[in-house]
N, C-alpha and C positions, 0 to 999 in steps of 0.2 A: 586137180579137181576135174570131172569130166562135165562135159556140158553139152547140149545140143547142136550138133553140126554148124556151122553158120552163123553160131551167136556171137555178136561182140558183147562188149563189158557194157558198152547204152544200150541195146537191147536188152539184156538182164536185171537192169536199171528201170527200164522206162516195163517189163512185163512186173518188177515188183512192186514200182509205183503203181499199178496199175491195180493186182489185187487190196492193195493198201486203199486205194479209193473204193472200190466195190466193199469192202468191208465198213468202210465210215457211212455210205449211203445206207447201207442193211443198218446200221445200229443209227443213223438220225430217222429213219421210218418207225423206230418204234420208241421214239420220243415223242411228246406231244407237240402239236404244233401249236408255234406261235401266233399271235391271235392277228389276224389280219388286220392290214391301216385301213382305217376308218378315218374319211374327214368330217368334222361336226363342225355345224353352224350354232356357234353361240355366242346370244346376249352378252357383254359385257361392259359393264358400266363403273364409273371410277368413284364408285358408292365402297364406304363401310360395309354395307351389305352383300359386297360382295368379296370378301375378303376369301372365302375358300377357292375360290376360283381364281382368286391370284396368286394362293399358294402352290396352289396345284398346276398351272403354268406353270411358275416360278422352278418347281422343286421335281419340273417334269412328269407329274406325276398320273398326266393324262399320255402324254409318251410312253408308259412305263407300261398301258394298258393297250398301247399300239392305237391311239389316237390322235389325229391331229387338229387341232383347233382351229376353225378359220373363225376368228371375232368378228362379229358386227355390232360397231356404236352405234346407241342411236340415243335420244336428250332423255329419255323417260321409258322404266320398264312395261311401264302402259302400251306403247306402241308397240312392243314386243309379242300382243295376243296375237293379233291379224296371223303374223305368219307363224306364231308357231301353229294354230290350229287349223292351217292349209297346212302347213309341213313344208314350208318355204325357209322356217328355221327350225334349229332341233330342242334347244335348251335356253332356257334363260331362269333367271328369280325376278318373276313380278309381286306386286303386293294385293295382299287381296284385296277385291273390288269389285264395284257393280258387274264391270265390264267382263270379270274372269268369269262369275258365275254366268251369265247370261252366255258367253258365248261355248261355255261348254253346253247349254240348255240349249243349244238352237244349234247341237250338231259339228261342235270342233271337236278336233280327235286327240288334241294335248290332255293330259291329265299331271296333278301332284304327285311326287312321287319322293320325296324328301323336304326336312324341315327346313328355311331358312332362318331370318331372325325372329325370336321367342319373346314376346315382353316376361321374361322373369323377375323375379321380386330380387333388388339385388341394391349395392350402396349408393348408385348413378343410375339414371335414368339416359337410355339412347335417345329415347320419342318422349315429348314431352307438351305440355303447354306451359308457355314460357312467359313470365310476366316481371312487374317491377315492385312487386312487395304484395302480392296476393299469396297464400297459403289454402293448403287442404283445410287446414282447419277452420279457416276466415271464410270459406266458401262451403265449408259445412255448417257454419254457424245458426243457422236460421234466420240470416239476417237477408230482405227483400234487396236484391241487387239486380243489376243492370250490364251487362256485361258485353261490350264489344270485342269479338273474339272472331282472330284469324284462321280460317279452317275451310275448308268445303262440309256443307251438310249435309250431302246426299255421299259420301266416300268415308273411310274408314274414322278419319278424328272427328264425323260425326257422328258415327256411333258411340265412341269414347264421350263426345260430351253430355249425350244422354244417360249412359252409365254414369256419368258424375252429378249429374241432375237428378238420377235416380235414390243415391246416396241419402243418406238421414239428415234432416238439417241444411240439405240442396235445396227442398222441394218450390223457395221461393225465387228461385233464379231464371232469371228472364236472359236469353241469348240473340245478340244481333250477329250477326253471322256476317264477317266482312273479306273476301277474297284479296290478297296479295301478293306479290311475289316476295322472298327473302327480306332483300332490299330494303324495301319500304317499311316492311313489317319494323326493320329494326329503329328505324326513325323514328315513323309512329309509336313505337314504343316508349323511344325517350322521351317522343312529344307529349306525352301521356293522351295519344290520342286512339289508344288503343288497350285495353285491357290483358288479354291474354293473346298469345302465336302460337299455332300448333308447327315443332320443328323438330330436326331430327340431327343428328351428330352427320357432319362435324358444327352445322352451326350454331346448336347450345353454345358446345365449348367457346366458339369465335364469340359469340354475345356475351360469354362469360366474361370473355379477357377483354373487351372492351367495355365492361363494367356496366353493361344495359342494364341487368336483372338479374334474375333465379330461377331456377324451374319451380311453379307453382304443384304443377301437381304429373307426376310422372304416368305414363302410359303404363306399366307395368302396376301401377296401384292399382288405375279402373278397372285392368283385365288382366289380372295375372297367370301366366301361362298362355296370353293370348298369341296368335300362330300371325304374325307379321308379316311376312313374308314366303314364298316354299320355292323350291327348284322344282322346275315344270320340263315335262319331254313332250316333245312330240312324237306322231303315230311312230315313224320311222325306227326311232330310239325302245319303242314296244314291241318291234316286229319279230318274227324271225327267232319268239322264245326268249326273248328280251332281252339277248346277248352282246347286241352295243350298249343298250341301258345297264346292263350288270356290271360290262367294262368302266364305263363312263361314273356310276356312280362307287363301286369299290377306291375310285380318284378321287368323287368329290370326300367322303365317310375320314378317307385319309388324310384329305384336306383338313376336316371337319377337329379331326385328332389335334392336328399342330395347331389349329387356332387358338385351340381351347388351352394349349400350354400359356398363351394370355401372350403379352408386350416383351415377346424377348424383343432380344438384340434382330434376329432373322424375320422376325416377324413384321416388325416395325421398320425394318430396311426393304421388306418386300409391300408393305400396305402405303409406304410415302413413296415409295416411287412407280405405283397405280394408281394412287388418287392423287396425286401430285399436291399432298397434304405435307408440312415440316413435320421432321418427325417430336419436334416440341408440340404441335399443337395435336397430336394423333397419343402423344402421350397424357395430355392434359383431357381430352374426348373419351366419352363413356363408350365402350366398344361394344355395339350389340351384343347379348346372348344367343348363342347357336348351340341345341345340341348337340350332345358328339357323336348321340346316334343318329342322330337325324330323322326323329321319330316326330312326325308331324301328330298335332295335336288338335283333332278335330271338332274338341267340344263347342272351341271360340269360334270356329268358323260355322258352325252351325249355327250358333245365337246370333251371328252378324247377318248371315242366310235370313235370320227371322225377322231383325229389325230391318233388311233392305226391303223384304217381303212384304211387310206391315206399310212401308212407304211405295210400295208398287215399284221400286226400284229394279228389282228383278221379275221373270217370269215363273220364278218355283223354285224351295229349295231344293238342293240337288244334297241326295243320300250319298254318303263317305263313297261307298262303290261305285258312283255316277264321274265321283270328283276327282280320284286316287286310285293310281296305278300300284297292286303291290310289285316291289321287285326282289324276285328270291336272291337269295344269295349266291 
């Protein structure tokens, strides 16, 4: 075989290694590229409510989009406004509240941008008022009662209790309005020194299995389809044609999917060891509704805009487009 003066057999080796790489470079430049790491600062709390967000940890699936997750706990999604609307975080799911709407009115840059959890009409109630032998029906009755009820009245389960006040056959119900923590509520309860607790899974279930009560009357009956909670971005997560937002949330939508496949086996080994809940007692707990589209549902949060409005609570309702980022696909 002839060959060029001078060559050995590793030079003929290392010139063919050589076009073999110029070849693999030419054919990776006309592949797409992969989506650059991004770190995100997100909310995460060892709430039921946030169960897509632990799946999608879990199952990589914010990896998957070339993202990296740096969590920050903090005791209450509340706390979480301040910085997402500087943009000191990017993502979290708060619940709606005086404090959401007012600080997008006065100039923060977060907006909604997916569903979290839905009060839907369904067999269990997640959010509830929890008592010791009160019913819907006993409290629609027309009968003039008196009711010491655990709730905040200016935040969401006081809206709820006006919706129930509202109801036919409420219209004689007089509310005292008694702030608690957990705890006590459940004491009070048994003491009969308290009427009804507004609570939310896992601690129904725990009340249930310690044989305090019942759910009197479920948050999904006052407001059905009302929008509970929503996954919120900051500016940052909008920028730039919304291209981390569209990463970010094509993870949570997929999250969103395997939730909805309900209590498997994978589900319930990945939500007990994020809320550091047994997974007997996560089986026995009503597990919010989340759409699997994620399609936030603005009707409720505009009636709640009206009645925080009516109590001076807020500074204006804020129009769907003020409140909600859309994000294309």
């Amino acid at each position: 075989m002839l060959t060029k003066p001078g060559w050995t057999r590793a030079a003929r080796v290392a010139a063919r290694a050589g076009r073999m790489l110029g070849l693999a470079l030419c054919l990776a430049a006309l592949l797409p590229a992969a989506p650059r790491a991004e770190r995100v600062k997100l909310v995460v709390l060892p709430f039921l409510s946030q169960a897509p967000i632990f799946i999608a940890l879990e199952e990589g699936l914010f990896a998957r989009e070339g993202i990296t997750i740096e969590p920050v706990a903090l005791s209450s999604s509340h706390l979480a406004l301040p910085g997402l609307m500087s943009g000191d975080l990017d993502a979290g799911i708060p619940q709606a509240s005086p404090a959401l709407f007012n600080a997008v009115a006065r100039g923060g840059r977060a907006r909604l941008v997916a569903s979290g959890v839905m009060l839907a009409p369904a067999p269990c109630s997640y959010a509830a008022f929890y008592g010791t032998g009160l019913t819907l029906a006993a409290l629609t009755s027309g009968e003039a009662r008196s009711l010491r009820v655990s709730a905040d009245p200016n935040a969401f389960e006081g809206f709820l209790v006006d919706l129930l006040r509202q109801r036919r056959g409420a219209e004689r119900l007089q509310v005292q309005f008694r702030e608690m923590p957990v705890p006590a509520q459940q004491a009070a309860l048994a003491a009969g020194a308290l009427d009804l607790a507004f609570l939310s899974e896992p601690w129904v279930a725990r009340l249930d299995q310690a044989g305090v009560g019942r759910v009197a009357v479920g948050a999904e009956e006052l407001l059905p389809g009302g929008q509970f909670t929503a996954l919120m971005f900051s500016e940052r997560m909008l920028a730039d044609g919304q291209a981390l937002g569209r990463r970010f949330l094509r993870a949570y939508r997929e999250a969103l999917l395997r939730y909805n496949e309900g209590k498997t086996p994978r589900n319930l080994e990945i939500l007990a060891r994020a809320t550091r809940l047994s997974p007997e007692l996560l089986e026995r707990a009503c597990w919010p509704s989340m759409p699997a589209d994620g399609a936030l549902r603005m009707e409720s949060l505009l009636a709640y805009q009206d009645w925080l409005r009516q109590r001076r609570l807020i500074d204006r309702v804020l129009a769907p487009s003020e409140l909600v980022a859309e994000i294309t696909p």
